[in-house]
C-alpha positions as CSV (number, residue, x, y, z in Angstrom):
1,X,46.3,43.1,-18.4
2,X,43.6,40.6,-18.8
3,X,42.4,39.2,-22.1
4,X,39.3,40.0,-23.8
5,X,37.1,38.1,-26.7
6,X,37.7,34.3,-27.9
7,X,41.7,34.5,-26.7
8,X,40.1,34.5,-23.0
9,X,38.4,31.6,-23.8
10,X,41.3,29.8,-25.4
11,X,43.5,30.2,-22.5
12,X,40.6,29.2,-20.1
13,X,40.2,26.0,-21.7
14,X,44.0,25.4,-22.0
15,X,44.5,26.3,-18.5
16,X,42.1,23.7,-17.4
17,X,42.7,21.5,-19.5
18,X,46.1,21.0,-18.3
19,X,45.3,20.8,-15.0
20,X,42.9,18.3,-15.3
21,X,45.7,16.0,-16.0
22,X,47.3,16.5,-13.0
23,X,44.2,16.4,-11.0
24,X,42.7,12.9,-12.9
25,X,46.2,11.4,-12.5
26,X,46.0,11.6,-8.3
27,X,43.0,9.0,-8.5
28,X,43.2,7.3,-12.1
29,X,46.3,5.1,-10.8
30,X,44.7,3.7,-7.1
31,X,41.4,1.8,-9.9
32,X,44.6,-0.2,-11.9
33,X,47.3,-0.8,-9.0
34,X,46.0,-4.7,-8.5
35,X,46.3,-4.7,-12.6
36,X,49.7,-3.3,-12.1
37,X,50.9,-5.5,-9.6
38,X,49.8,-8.4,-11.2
39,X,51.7,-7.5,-14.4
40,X,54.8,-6.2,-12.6
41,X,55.3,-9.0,-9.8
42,X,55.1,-6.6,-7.4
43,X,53.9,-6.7,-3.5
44,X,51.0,-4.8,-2.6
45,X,53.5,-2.6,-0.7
46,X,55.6,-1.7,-3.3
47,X,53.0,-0.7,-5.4
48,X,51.6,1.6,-3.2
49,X,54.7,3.6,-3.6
50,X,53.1,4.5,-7.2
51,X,50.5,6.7,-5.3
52,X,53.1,7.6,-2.8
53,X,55.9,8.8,-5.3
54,X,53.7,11.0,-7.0
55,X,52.3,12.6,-4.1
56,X,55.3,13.2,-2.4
57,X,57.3,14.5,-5.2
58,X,53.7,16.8,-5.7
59,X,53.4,18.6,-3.1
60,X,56.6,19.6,-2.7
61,X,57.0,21.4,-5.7
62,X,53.3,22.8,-5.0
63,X,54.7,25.7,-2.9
64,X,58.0,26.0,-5.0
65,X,55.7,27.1,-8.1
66,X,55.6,30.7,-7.2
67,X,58.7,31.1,-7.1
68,X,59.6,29.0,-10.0
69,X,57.1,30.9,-12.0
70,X,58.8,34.3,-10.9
71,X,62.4,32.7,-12.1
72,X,61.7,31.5,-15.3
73,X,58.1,33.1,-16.5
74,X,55.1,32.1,-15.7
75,X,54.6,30.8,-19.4
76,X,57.6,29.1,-19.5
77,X,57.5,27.4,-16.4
78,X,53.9,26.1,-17.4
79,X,54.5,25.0,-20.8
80,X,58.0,23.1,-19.4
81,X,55.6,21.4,-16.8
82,X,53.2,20.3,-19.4
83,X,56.0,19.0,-22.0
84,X,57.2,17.0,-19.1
85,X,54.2,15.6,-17.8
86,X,53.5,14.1,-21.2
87,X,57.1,12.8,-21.9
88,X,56.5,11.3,-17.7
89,X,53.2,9.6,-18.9
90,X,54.1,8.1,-22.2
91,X,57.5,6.5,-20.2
92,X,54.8,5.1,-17.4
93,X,53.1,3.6,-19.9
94,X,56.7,1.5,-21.1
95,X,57.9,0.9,-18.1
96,X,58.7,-2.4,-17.6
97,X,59.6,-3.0,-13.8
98,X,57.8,-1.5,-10.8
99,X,60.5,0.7,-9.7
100,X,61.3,2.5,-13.0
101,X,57.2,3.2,-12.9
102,X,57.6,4.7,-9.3
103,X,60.5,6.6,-11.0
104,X,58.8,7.8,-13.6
105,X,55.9,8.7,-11.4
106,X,58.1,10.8,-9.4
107,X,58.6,12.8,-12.5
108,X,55.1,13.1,-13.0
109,X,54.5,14.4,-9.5
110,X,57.2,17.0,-10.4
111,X,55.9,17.6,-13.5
112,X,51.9,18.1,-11.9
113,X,53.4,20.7,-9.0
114,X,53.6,23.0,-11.3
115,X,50.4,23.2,-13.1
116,X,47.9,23.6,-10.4
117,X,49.3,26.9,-9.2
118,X,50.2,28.2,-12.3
119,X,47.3,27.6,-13.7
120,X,45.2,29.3,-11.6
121,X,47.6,32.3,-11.4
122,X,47.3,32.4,-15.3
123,X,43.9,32.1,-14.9
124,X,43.2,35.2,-12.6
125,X,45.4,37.7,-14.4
126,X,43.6,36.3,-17.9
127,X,40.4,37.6,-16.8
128,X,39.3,40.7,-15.8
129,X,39.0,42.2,-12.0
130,X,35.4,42.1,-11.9
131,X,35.1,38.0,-13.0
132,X,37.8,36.7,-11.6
133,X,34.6,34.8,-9.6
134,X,34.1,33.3,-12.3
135,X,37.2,32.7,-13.4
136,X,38.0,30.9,-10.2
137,X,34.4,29.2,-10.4
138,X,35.8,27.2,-14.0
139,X,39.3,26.1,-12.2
140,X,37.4,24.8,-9.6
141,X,35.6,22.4,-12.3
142,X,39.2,20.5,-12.3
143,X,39.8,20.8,-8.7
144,X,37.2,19.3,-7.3
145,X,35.4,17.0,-10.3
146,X,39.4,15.7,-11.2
147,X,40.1,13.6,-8.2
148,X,36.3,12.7,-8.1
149,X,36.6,11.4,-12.1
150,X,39.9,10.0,-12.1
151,X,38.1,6.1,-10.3
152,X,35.6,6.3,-13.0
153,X,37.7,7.4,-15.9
154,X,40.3,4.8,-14.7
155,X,37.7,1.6,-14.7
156,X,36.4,2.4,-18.0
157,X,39.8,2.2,-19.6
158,X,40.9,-1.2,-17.8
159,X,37.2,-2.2,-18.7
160,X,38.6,-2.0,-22.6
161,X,42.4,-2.1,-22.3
162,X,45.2,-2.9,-20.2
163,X,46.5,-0.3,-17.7
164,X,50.0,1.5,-19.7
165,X,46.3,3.1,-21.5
166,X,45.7,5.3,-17.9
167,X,48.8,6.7,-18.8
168,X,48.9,7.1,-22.6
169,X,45.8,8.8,-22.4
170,X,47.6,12.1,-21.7
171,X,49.5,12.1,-24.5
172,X,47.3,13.8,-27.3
173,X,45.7,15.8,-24.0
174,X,49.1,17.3,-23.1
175,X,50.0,17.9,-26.5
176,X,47.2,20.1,-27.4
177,X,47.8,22.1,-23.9
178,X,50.9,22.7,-24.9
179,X,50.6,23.4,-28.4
180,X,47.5,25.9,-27.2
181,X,50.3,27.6,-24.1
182,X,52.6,28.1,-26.3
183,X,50.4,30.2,-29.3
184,X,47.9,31.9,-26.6
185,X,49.2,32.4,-23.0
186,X,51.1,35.8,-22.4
187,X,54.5,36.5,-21.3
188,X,55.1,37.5,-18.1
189,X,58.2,39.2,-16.7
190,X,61.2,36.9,-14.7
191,X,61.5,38.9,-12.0
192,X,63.7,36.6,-10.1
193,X,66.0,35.9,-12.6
194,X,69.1,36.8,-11.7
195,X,68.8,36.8,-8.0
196,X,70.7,34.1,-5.7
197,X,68.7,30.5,-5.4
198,X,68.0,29.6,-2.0
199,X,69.5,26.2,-2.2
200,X,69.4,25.8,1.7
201,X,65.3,26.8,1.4
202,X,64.8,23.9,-1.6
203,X,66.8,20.8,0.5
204,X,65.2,21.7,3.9
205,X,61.4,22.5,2.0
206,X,62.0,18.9,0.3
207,X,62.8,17.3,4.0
208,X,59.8,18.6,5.6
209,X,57.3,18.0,3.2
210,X,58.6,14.9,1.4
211,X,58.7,13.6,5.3
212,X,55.7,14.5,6.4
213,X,53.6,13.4,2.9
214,X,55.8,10.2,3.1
215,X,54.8,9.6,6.4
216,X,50.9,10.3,6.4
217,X,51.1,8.3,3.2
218,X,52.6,5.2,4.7
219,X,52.1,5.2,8.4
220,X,49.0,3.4,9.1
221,X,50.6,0.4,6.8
222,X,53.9,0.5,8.5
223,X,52.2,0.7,12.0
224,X,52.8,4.3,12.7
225,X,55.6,5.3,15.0
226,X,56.4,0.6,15.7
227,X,58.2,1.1,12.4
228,X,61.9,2.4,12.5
229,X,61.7,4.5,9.6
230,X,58.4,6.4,10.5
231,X,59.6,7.7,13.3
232,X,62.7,9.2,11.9
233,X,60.3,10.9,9.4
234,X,58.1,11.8,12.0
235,X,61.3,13.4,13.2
236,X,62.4,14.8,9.8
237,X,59.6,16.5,9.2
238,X,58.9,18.4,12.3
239,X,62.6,19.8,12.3
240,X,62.6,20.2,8.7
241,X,59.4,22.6,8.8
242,X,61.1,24.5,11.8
243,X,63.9,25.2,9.9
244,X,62.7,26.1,6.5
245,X,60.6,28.6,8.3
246,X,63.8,29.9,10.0
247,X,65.0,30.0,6.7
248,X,62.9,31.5,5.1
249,X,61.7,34.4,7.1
250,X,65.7,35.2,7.8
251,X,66.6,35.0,3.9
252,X,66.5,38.5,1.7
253,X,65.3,36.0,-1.8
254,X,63.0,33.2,0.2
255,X,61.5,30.7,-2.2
256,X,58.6,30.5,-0.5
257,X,57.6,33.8,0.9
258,X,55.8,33.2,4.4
259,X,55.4,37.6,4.5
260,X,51.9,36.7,3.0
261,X,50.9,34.8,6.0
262,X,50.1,38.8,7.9
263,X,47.0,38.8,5.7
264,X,44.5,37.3,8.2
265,X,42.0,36.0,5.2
266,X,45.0,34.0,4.1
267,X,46.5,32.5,6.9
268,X,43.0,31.5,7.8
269,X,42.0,30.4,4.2
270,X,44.9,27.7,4.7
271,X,43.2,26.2,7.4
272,X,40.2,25.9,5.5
273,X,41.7,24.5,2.0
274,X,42.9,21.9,4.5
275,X,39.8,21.2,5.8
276,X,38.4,21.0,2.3
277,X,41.1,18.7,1.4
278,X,40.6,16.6,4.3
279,X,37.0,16.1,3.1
280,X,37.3,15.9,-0.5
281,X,40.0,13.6,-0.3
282,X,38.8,11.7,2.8
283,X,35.3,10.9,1.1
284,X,36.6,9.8,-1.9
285,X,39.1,7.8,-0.2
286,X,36.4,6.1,2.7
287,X,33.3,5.6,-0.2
288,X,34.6,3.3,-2.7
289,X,36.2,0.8,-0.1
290,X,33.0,0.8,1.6
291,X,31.2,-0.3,-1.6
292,X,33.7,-2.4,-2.8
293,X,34.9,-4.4,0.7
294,X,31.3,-4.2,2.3
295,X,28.9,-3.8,-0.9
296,X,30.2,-6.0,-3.1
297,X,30.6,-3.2,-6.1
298,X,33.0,-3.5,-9.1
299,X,35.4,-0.5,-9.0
300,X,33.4,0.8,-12.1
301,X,29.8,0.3,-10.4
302,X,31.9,2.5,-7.5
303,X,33.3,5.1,-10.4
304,X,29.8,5.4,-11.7
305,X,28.0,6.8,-8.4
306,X,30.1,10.1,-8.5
307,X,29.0,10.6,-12.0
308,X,25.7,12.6,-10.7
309,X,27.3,14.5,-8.1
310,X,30.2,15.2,-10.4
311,X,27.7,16.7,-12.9
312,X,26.3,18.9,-10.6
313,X,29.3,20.4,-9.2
314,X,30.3,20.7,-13.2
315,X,26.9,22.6,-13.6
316,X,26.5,24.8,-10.2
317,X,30.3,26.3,-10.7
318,X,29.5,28.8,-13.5
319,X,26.4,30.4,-11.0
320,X,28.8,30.4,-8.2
321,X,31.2,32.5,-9.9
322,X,28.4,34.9,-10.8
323,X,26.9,35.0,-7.0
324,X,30.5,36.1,-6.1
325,X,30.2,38.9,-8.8
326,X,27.2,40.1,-7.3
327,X,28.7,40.4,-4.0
328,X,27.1,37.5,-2.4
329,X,29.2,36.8,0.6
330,X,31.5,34.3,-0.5
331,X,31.3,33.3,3.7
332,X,27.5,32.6,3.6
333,X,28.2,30.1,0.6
334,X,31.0,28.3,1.9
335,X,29.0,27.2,4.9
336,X,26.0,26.2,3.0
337,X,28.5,23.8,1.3
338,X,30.1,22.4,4.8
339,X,26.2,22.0,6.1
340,X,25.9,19.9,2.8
341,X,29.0,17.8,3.5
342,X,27.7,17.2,6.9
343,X,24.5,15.9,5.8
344,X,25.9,13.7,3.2
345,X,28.2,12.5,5.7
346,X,25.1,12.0,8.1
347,X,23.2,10.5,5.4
348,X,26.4,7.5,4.9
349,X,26.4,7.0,8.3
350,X,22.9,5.9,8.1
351,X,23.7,3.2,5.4
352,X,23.0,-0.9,5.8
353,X,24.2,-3.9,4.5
354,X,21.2,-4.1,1.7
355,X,21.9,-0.2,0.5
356,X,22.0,-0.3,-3.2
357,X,23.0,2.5,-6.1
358,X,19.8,4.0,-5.2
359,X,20.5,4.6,-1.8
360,X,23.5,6.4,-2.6
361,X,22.3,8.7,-5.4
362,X,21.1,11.5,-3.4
363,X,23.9,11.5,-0.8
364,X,26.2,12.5,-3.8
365,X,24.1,14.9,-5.2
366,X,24.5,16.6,-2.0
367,X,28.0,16.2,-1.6
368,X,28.6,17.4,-5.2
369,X,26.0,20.7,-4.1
370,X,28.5,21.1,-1.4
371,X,32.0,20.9,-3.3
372,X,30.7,23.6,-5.7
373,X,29.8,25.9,-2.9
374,X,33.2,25.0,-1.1
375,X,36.2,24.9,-3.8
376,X,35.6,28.8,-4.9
377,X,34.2,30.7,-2.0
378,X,37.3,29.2,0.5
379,X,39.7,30.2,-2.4
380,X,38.5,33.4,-3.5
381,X,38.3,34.1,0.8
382,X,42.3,32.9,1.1
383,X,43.7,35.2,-1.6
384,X,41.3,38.5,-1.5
385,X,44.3,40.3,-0.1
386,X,47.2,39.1,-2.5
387,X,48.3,41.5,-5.0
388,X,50.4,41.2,-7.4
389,X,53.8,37.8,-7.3
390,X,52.0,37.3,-3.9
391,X,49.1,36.0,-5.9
392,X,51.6,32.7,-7.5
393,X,52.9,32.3,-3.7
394,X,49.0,32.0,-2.5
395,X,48.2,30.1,-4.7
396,X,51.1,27.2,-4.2
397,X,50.6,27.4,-0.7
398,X,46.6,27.2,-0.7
399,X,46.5,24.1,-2.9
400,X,49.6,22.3,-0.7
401,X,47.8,23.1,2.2
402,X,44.3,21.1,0.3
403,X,46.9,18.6,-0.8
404,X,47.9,18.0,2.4
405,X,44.5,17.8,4.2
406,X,43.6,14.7,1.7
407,X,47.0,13.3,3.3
408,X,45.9,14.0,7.0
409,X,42.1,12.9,6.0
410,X,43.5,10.2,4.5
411,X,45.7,8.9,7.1
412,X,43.1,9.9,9.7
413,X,40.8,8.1,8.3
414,X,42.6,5.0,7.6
415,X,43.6,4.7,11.5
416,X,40.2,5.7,12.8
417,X,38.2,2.6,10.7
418,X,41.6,0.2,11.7
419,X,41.0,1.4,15.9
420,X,36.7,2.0,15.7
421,X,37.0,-2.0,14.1
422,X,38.4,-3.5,16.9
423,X,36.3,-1.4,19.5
424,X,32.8,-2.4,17.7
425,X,33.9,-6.0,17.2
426,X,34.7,-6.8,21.2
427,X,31.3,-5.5,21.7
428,X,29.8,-7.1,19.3
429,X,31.6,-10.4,20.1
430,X,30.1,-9.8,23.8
431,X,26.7,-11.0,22.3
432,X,27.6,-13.8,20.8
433,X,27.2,-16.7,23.8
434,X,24.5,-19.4,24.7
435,X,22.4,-17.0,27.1
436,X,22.1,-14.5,24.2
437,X,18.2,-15.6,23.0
438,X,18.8,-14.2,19.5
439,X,22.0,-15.7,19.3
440,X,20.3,-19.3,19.6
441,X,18.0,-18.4,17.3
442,X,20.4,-17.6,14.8
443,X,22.8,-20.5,15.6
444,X,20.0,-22.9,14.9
445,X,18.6,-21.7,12.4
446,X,21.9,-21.7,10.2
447,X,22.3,-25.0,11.5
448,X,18.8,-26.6,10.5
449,X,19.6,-25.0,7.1
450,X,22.8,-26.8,6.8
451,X,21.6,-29.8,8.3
452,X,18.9,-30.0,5.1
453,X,21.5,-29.7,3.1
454,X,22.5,-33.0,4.6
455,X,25.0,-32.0,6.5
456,X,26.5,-33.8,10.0
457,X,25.1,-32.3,13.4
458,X,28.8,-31.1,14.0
459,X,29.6,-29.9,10.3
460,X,26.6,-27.6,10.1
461,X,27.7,-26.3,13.7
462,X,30.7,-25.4,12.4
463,X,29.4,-23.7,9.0
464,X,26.9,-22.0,11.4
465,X,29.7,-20.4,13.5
466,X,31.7,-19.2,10.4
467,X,28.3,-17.7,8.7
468,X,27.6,-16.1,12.0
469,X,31.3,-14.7,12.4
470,X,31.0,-13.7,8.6
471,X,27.8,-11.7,9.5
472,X,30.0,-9.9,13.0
473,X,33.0,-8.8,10.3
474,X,30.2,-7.1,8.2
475,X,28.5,-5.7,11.1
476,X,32.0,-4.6,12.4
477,X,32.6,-3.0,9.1
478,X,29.2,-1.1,8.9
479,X,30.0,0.3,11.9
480,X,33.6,1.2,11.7
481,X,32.4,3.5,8.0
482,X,29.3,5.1,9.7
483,X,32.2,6.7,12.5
484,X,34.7,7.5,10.0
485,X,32.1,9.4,7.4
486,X,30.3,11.3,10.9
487,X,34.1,11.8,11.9
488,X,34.6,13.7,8.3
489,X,31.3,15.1,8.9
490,X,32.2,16.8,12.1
491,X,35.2,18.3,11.0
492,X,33.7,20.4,8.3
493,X,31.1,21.5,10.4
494,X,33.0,22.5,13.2
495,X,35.3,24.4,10.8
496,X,32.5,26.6,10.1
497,X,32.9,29.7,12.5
498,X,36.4,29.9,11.0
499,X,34.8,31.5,7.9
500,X,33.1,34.5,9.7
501,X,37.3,35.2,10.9
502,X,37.8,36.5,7.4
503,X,37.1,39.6,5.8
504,X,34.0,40.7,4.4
505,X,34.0,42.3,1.1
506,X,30.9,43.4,-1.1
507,X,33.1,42.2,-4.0
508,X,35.2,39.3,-3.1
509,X,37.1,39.3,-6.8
510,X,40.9,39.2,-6.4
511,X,43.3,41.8,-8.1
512,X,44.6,40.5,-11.0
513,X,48.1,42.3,-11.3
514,X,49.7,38.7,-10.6
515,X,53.3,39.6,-12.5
């Protein structure tokens, strides 16, 4: 039964509220890891496992949280998340050695499964049938603005404290959420209590997707499958996914419950919330190094450019939920936002060496166009047939699945810039000899500059081969971006003609029975 006058509201904001914090706290941490490290003593390596931990321990509870939900009530299970979430943030804060932070972080990721799902769940049986659009339109303000924040957010505070302040921060947050749960949010049956827990499903569902998260997380650093260990996740995971699918089809009380998978819109909406993760993720992952390694920008001059495109995302969201309501197509939206990805793709792949903030302004507006006109059109096409507990299911698995295209597009990216940097530099490198006329040029030219200076014949030889090998790196970097962001580009366009696979539906709002 959905809610009706300012207790709607209440939950709404409570709802998103508390997943914001999970959402802000999968970027916040990457702004203050050299902070961290410093502190701590810690390698880069080991402090990548604060990222790591979190996501890993993440998404495997992500497609748990249906079921969990169903065990213990909805409410319950939320609030619990939210109380442990702030309890895992204030000990990140006083930790005091790298590895009880990565532990504690692992607590968090727990802890930040189970919000996103349940929140949206709450969320569409809070409002009624006909704006559950909408409804979906306002979650998708956290979905997609959170990760795109959390740099931002995360440079301002180290700009005026030290970083234990990214994680105290969500104290007074998750106290009000849960003060707000626990006095607003409705009941809602526990209809699995009672009924045998699928132990065998949990270990092998935490072996395949701790694996596989583990692996796209840490594979490109490790060398991919050179590296002992990655191949025996490798391994792992692709046995562990077999198996929990065996499991889970032949089990009468699966925790996951793949049965959903017949609904076509749904088993094709996965693809796409991965494709959406692999871009959202991807992009915010590729952008900032490129301004910061290439550019020269401060992690908070990088935080800053999503502020636009973040704002319009925040402001279209509200009239996509309303075009839904109307019965605008939710397919014909969805691939005006992957056209708009591709062209703000296309337009980064243009960039130079001498692009500023300006040049960067409108390629984010765009992008921000296209995230608004991606996030609730591909969700409300992935669970249009769910009725009823299937709704929590969908919902854990559709936000695993966008969890784990920012893995993929993460990882895929990563190795694409490392391969495409070597390929451009050898050609690049082919240029630079004695019968190359603009090579000359250049070579003396540095050299008469040095040689002003008052430098030796030989010295400003020397300084003129390093300036010209600096200038091939940069070059070799421009180049290696441009393929990555047409590589992310091409991806979400090609995707597009999965859309039109789905149903159409004059009214594309979701039941909202979701006991």
């Amino acid at each position: 039964m959905a809610e009706v006058g300012l207790k709607k509201w209440v939950i709404t904001f409570t709802v998103i509220t508390a997943s914001l914090l999970e959402l802000i706290d999968t970027t916040i941490v990457n702004v203050a890891l050299p902070q961290i490290q410093g502190n701590l003593g810690a390698t880069l390596e080991d402090v990548a496992w604060l990222s790591t931990g979190y996501a890993v321990a993440n998404v495997i509870i992500l497609p748990m949280s249906g079921w969990l939900g169903s065990r213990f009530g909805r409410k319950n299970y939320f609030l619990t998340s939210i109380i442990v979430f702030t309890i895992a943030s204030f000990l990140c804060g006083n930790a005091t050695s790298l590895w009880e932070l990565v532990g504690f972080r692992i607590l968090q990721g727990i802890a930040g499964g189970g919000l996103i799902s349940t929140a949206q769940a709450i969320l569409i049986e809070t409002w009624p049938r006909e704006d559950v659009g909408i409804a979906t339109a306002l979650f998708g303000l956290g979905a997609v603005v959170g990760p795109t924040v959390g740099p931002t957010i995360g440079g301002y505070i180290l700009e005026i404290a030290n970083w234990p302040w990214i994680f105290y921060v969500n104290i007074p947050v998750g106290i009000l959420a849960a003060y707000c749960t626990y006095m607003f949010v409705r009941e809602t049956p526990k209809d699995g209590k009672g009924r045998p827990i699928d132990w065998w499903g949990i270990g092998l569902l935490a072996v395949a997707v701790g694996s596989l998260q583990t692996l796209l997380e840490k594979g490109e650093s490790e060398d991919w499958f050179a590296t002992g260990y990655i191949v025996v996740l490798a391994v792992a995971s692709v046995l562990g996914t077999l198996l929990f699918i065996w499991r889970e089809l032949s089990t009468d009380h699966p925790i996951v419950n793949f049965k959903i998978m017949r609904h076509r819109s749904f088993s094709i909406g996965m693809f796409t919330s991965f494709v959406l993760g692999f871009g959202l993720y991807g992009s915010v992952f590729v952008f900032p190094i490129f301004c910061q390694n290439l550019l020269g920008f401060t992690p908070l001059q990088t935080g800053e450019l999503f502020i636009a495109g973040g704002l319009c995302t925040i402001a279209m969201m509200p009239f996509i939920g309303i075009m839904l309501k109307k019965g605008v197509p939710a397919q014909f939206m969805a691939t005006g936002g992957m056209l708009m990805f591709f062209i703000f793709c296309n337009m980064l792949s243009k960039s130079t060496l001498s692009s500023g903030p300006d040049q960067f302004f409108w390629p984010l507006v765009i992008r921000g166009f296209g995230m608004s006109l991606l996030f609730v059109p591909l969700t409300t096409l992935a669970i249009q047939d769910l009725k009823g507990p299937e709704i929590g299911q969908g919902s854990g698995l559709n936000n695993m699945s966008r969890q784990l295209g920012g893995s993929f597009g993460i990882a895929a990216l990563t190795t694409l810039i490392h391969v495409r940097q070597g390929v451009h530099r050898n050609n690049l490198i082919t240029n630079i000899n004695e019968y190359n006329p603009a090579f000359t040029e250049r070579l003396n030219a540095y050299m008469h500059g040095f040689m002003a200076k008052g430098a030796s014949y030989l010295d400003a030889k020397l300084m003129a081969m390093k300036a010209i090998e600096g200038s091939v790196i940069k070059q070799t970097l421009l180049l290696t971006y441009s393929d990555a962001y047409w590589v992310a580009g091409l991806i979400m366009l090609c995707s597009i003609p999965l859309l039109y696979l789905q149903k159409f539906k004059k009214n594309t709002n979701v039941p909202v029975d979701a006991h």
